[in-house]
C-alpha distance (Angstrom), angle and dihedral (degrees) to the residues before:
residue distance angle dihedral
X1 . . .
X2 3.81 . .
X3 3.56 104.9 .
X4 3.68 135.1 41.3
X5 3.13 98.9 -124.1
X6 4.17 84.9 75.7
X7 3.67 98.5 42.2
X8 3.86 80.1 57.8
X9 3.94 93.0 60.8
X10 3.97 90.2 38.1
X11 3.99 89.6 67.3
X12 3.86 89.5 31.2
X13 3.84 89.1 59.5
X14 3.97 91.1 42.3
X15 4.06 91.3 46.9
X16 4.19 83.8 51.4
X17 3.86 86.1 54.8
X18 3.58 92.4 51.2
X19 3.42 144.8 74.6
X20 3.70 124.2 -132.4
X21 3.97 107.4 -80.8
X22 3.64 86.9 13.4
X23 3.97 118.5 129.8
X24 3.90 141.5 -137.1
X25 3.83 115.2 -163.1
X26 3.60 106.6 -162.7
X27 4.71 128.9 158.4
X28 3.41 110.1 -125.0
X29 4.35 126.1 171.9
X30 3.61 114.7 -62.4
X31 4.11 108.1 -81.6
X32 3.65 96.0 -169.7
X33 3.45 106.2 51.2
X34 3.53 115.4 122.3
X35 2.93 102.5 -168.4
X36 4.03 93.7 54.6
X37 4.05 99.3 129.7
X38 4.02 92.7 61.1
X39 4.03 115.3 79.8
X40 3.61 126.6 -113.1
X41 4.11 122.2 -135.1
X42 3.30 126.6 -164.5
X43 4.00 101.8 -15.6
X44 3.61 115.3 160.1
X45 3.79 97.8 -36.1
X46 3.79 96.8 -31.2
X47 3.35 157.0 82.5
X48 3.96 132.9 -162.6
X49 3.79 126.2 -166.5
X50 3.64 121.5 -165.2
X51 3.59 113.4 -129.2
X52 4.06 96.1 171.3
X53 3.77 118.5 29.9
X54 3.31 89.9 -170.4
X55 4.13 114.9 20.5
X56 3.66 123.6 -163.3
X57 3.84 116.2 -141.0
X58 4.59 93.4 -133.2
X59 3.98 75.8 -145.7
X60 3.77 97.8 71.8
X61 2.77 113.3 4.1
X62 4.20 98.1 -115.6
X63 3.82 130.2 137.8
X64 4.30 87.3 -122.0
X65 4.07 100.7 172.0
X66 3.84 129.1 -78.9
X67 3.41 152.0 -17.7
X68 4.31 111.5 -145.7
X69 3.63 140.5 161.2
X70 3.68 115.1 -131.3
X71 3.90 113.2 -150.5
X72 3.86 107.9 -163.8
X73 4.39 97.4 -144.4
X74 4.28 88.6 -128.6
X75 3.21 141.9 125.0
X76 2.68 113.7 -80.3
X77 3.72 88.8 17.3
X78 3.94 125.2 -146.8
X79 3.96 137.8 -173.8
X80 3.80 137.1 -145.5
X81 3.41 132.6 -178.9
X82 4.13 126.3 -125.0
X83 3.53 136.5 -168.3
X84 3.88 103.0 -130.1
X85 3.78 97.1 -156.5
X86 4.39 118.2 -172.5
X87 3.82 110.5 -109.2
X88 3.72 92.0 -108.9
X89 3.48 88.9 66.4
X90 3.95 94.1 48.1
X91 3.91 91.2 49.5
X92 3.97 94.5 49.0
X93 3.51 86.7 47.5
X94 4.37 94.5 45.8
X95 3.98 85.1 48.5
X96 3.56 96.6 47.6
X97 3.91 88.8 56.4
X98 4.37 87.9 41.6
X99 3.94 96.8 -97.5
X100 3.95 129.3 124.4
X101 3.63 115.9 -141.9
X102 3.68 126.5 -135.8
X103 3.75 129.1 -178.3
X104 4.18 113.0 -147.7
X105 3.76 119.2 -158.8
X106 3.93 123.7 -108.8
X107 3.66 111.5 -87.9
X108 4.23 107.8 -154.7
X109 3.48 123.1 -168.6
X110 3.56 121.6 -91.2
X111 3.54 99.4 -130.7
X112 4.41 136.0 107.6
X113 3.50 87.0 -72.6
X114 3.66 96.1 70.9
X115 3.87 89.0 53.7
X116 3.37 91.0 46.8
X117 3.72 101.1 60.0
X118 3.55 98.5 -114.7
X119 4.05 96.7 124.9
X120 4.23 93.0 46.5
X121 3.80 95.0 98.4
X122 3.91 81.0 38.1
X123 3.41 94.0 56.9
X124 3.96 103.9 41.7
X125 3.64 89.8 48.8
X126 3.96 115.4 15.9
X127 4.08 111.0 -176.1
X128 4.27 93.6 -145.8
X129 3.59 126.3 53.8
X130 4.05 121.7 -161.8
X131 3.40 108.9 -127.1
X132 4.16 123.0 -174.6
X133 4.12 121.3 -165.0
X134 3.60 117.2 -160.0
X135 3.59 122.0 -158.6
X136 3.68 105.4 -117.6
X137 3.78 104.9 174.6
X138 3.68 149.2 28.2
């Protein structure tokens, strides 16, 4: 979804499928990253290149986040590109379309990896966010 214009409709058609108070738990990009305009090589199986720092949705007009290509480290391997958008942009969108937003913390597995150090980068950068949209309105 480049412009806004669609992430409107997304929640629209998820607020249609639910009823009021219900939820939709979904993964989206990471929204709180601050670091969001550098590239990322080789983190947990991926990598992302920036190819906007600062993306314009041709809808409105707005600088809304990023443009990236996601390369999933495979074999074989394969790419996509996403439109990283900033999570005020998601929750305008999600209450146009009668949704309320809420962003849920990571959850990592409690296992010898988390002693280890293996989830640090992980942690102080994390590529997915969890995002929940509850219906709101009739």
């Amino acid at each position: 979804m480049g412009t806004e214009k669609e992430l409107t409709s997304m929640f629209r058609t998820i607020a249609q499928n639910l009823a009021v108070g219900g939820k939709f738990v979904g993964v989206t990009t990471n929204v709180t990253d601050p670091w969001v305009k550098e590239d990322k090589k080789d983190f947990y199986g991926i990598d992302v290149s920036v190819l906007e720092r600062e993306y314009v949705a041709p809808d409105t007009g707005r600088e809304v986040g990023i443009k990236a290509r996601v390369t999933v480290l495979s074999e074989p391997s394969f790419s996509f590109d996403v439109f990283q958008f900033r999570s005020e942009v998601y929750e305008r969108c999600a209450q146009e379309a009668g949704l309320e937003i809420r962003w849920r913390e990571h959850v990592l597995p409690d296992d010898e990896r988390k002693e280890s150090g293996y989830w640090d980068d992980w942690q102080r950068r994390p590529t997915f966010s969890v995002i929940e949209a509850v219906h709101c309105s009739s």
